[in-house]
C-alpha positions as CSV (number, residue, x, y, z in Angstrom):
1,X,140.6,91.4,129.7
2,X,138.2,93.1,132.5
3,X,139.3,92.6,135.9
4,X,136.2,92.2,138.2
5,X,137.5,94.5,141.2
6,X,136.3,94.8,145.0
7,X,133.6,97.9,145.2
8,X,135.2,99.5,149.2
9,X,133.5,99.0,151.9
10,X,131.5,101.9,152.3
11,X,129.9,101.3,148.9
12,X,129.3,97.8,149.7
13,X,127.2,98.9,153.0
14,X,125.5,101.6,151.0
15,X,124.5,98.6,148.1
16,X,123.5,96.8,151.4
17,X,121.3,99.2,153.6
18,X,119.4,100.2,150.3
19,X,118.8,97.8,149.2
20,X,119.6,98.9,145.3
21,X,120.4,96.7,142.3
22,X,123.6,96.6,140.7
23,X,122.4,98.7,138.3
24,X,120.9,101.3,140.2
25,X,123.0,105.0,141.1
26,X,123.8,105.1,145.0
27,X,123.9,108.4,146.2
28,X,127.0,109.0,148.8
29,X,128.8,111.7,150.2
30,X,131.0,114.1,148.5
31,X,133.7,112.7,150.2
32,X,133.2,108.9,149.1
33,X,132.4,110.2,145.2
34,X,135.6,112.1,145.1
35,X,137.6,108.9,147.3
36,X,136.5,106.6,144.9
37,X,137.4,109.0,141.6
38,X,140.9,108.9,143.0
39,X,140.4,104.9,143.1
40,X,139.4,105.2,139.6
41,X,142.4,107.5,138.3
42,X,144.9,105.3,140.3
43,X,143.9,102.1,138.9
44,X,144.6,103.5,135.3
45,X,147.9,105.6,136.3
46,X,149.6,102.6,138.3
47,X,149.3,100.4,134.9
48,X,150.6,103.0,133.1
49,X,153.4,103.5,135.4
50,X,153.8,99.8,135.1
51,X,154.4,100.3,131.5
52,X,156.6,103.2,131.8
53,X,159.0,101.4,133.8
54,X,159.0,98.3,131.1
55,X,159.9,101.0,128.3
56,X,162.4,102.7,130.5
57,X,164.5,99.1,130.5
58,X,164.3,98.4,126.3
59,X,167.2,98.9,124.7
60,X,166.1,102.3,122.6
61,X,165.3,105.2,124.5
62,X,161.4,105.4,125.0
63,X,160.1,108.6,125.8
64,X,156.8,109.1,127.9
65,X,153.8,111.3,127.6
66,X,155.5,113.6,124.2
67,X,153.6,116.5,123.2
68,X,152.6,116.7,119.4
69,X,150.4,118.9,117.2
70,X,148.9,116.9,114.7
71,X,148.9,117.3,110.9
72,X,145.5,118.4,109.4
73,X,142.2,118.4,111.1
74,X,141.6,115.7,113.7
75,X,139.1,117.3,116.0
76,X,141.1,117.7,119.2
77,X,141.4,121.3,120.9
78,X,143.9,123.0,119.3
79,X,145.0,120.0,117.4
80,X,147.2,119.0,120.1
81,X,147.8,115.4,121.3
82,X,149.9,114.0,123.9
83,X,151.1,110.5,123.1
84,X,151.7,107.9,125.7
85,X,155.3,106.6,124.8
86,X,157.5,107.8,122.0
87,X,160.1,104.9,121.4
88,X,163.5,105.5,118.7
89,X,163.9,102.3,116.9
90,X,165.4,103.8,115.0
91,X,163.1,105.7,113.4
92,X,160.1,107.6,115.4
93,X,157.1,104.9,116.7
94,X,154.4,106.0,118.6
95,X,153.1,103.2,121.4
96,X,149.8,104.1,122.7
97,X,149.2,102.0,126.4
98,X,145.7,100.3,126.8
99,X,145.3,99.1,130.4
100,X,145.6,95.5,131.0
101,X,142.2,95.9,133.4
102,X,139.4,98.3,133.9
103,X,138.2,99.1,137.5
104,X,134.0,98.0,137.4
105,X,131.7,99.8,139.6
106,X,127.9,100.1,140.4
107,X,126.9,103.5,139.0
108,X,126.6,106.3,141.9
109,X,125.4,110.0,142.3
110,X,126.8,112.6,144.5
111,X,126.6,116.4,144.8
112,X,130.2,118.1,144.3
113,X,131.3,121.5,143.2
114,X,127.9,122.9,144.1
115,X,126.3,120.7,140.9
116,X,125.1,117.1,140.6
117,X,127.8,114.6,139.3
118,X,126.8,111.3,138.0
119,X,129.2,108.3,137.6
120,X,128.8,105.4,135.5
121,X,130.7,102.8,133.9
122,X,134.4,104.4,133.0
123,X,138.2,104.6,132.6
124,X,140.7,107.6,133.4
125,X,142.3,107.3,130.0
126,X,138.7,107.5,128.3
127,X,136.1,110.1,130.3
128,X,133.0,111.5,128.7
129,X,131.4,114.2,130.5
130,X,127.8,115.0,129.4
131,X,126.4,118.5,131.2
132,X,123.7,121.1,131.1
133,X,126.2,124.2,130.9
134,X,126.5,127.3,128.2
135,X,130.1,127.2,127.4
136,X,129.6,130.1,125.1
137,X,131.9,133.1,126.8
138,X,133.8,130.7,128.6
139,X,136.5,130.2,125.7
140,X,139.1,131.8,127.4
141,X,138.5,129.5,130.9
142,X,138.7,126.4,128.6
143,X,141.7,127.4,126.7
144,X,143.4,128.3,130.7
145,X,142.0,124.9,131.7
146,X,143.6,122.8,129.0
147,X,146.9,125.1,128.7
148,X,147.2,124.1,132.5
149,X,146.7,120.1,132.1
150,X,148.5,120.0,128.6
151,X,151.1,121.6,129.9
152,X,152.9,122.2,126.3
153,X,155.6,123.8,127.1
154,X,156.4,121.2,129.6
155,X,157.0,122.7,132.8
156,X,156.1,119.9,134.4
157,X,157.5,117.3,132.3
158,X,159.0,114.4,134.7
159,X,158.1,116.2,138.0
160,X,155.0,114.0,138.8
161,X,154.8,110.2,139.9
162,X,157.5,108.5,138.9
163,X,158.6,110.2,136.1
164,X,155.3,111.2,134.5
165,X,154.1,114.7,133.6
166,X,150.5,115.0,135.2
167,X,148.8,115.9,132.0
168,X,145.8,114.8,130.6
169,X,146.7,113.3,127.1
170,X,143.6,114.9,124.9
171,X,140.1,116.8,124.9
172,X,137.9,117.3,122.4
173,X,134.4,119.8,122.9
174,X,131.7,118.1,120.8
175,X,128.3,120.4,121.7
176,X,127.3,119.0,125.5
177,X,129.9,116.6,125.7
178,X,133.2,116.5,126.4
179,X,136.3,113.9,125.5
180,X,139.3,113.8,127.6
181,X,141.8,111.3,128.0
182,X,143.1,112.6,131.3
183,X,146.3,110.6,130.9
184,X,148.7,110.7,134.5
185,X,147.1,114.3,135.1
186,X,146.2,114.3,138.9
187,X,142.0,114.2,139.8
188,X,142.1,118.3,140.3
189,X,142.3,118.2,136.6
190,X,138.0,116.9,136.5
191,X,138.0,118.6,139.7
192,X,138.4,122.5,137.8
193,X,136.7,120.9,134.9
194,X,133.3,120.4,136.6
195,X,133.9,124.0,138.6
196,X,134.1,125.6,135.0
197,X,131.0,123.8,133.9
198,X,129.1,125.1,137.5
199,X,130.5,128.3,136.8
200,X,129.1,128.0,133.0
201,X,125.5,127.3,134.4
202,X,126.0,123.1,134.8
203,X,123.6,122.1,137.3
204,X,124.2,118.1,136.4
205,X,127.1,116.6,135.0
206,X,127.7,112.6,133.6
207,X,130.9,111.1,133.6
208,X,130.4,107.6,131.7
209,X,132.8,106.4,128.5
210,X,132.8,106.1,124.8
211,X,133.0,102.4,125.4
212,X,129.4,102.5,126.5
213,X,129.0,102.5,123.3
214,X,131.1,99.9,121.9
215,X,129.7,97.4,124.7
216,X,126.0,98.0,124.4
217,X,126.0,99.9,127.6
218,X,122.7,101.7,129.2
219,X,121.6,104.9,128.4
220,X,122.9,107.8,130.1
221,X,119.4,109.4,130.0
222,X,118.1,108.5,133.5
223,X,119.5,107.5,137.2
């Protein structure tokens, strides 16, 4: 079930002083688009916390955010995936964690990175990126990019909030867009994401979700 959720007051003023619908895009500032993306990744990561600490006091171990590469072709990079919990019961069973609510916003513009980012309707766990960019030669940035966030070696593993890894949990290049389930991974993860896609020749970038889709959602054509 969507949880209707308080837009901050800046973005309230902003709806106010413009005078714009609800579905309009609000340009703001650099620093209120990236504010409110942190908003955004919080909101997922504190229900998945949430959840984490509920597995952590079952009976059988639970294990979060486990590393796998996946049997035959499924269209990730690399054929990697990272699982949200791992539980022994006693045989293997992967839980995957759907947030109980999903943070709703008024769609909004803002220039960051040096390009044009445009946000609409989303969730952390669930980001599609649409850009403008030519990602051919810029094999070897992506594969440093997702080696960084994937972490598969785990480096990082339990040495970000409370237990959790700060690793995005898939990505998948399909032409101009791009899939990522940015799991508990920290918001410099989209951050060096869009600076690759600058650096690639991106002058706009989208950020919406594949559940657009499923719920009729506008098109991502236009602001």
């Amino acid at each position: 079930m969507d949880e209707e959720k308080a837009l901050p007051s800046w973005f309230k003023s902003l709806i106010g002083k413009r005078r714009v619908s609800a579905d309009a895009k609000v340009w703001v500032s650099e620093a209120e688009f990236r504010s409110f993306v942190e908003r955004l990744r919080n909101h997922y990561v504190d229900q998945f916390k949430e959840a984490a600490r509920e597995m952590a006091a079952k009976d059988h171990p639970v294990a979060p955010e486990v590393r796998l590469e996946l049997d035959g072709p499924s269209g990730l990079y690399e054929n990697l995936y990272c699982v949200d919990f791992l539980a022994s019961n006693p045989d293997p069973q992967f839980i995957e964690f759907g947030a109980s609510y999903v943070l709703k916003f008024s769609p909004m513009v803002a220039e960051t990175e040096g390009l044009i980012v445009s946000l609409t309707s989303t969730a952390w766990d669930e980001i599609r990126i649409r850009h403008d960019a030519d990602l051919s030669g810029f094999e070897d940035a992506l594969k440093d990019w997702f080696d960084a966030w994937f972490d598969l070696e785990g480096e990082r593993q339990y040495q970000g909030e409370e237990g959790l890894d700060n690793v995005i949990h898939s990505f998948h290049l399909d032409g101009k867009l791009i899939h990522v389930d940015f799991g508990s991974a920290e918001t410099k993860a989209l951050w060096s994401l869009i600076a690759l896609l600058k650096k690639a020749g991106a002058k706009t970038v989208w950020i919406s979700s594949d559940r657009d889709d499923e719920e009729g959602a506008a098109s991502e054509t236009g602001w």
